[in-house]
N, C-alpha and C positions, 0 to 999 in steps of 0.2 A: 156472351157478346165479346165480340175481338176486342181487345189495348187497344186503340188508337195510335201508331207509331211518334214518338215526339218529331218535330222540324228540326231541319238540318240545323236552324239556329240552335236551338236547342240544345242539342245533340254535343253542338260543339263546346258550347258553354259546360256542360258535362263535360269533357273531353280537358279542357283547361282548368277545371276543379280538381280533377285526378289530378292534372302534371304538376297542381298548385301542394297537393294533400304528400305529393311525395315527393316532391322537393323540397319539402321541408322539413324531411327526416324523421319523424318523431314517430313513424306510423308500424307498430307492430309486423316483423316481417311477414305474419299469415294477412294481414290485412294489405301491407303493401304488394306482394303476389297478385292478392284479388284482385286491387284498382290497377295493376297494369295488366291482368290479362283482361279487366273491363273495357280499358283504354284503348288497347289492343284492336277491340272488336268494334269498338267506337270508330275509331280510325280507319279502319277496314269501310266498314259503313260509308264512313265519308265521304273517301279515295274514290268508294261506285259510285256512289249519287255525285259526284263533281266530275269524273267521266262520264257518265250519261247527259249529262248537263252538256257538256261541252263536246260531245257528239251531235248533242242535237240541236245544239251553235250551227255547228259545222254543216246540218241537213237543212236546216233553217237557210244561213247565208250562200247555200247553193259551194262551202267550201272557203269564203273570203275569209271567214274569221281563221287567225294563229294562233296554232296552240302555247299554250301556255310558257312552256318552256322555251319557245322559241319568240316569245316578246320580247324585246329588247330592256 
């Protein structure tokens, strides 16, 4: 039986445990490697699922929604 994928909430909450675990120094250099190239891939993850999300803003409101960067 497949993982069940976690939620983007999730995911990111992970995501802020890493920046939290190596921001604060203490984390053996083979360990801290791991958790940024875990990060890494978290963020990756994320970056699609938040483009896809907001493409299909975009096909949803026939286009009226603005992206992101371009909110004031």
């Amino acid at each position: 039986m497949a993982k069940k994928q976690a939620s983007f909430e999730d995911r990111l909450m992970e995501l802020e445990g890493l920046v939290k675990k190596m921001e604060g120094g203490s984390l053996p250099l083979n360990e801290a490697l791991a958790a940024y190239e875990e990060g890494m891939n978290l963020s990756k993850q994320l970056t699609e699922e938040l483009a896809a999300a907001e493409k299909r803003m975009q096909e949803l409101s026939g286009g009226q929604v603005k992206p992101m960067e371009d909110a004031p």
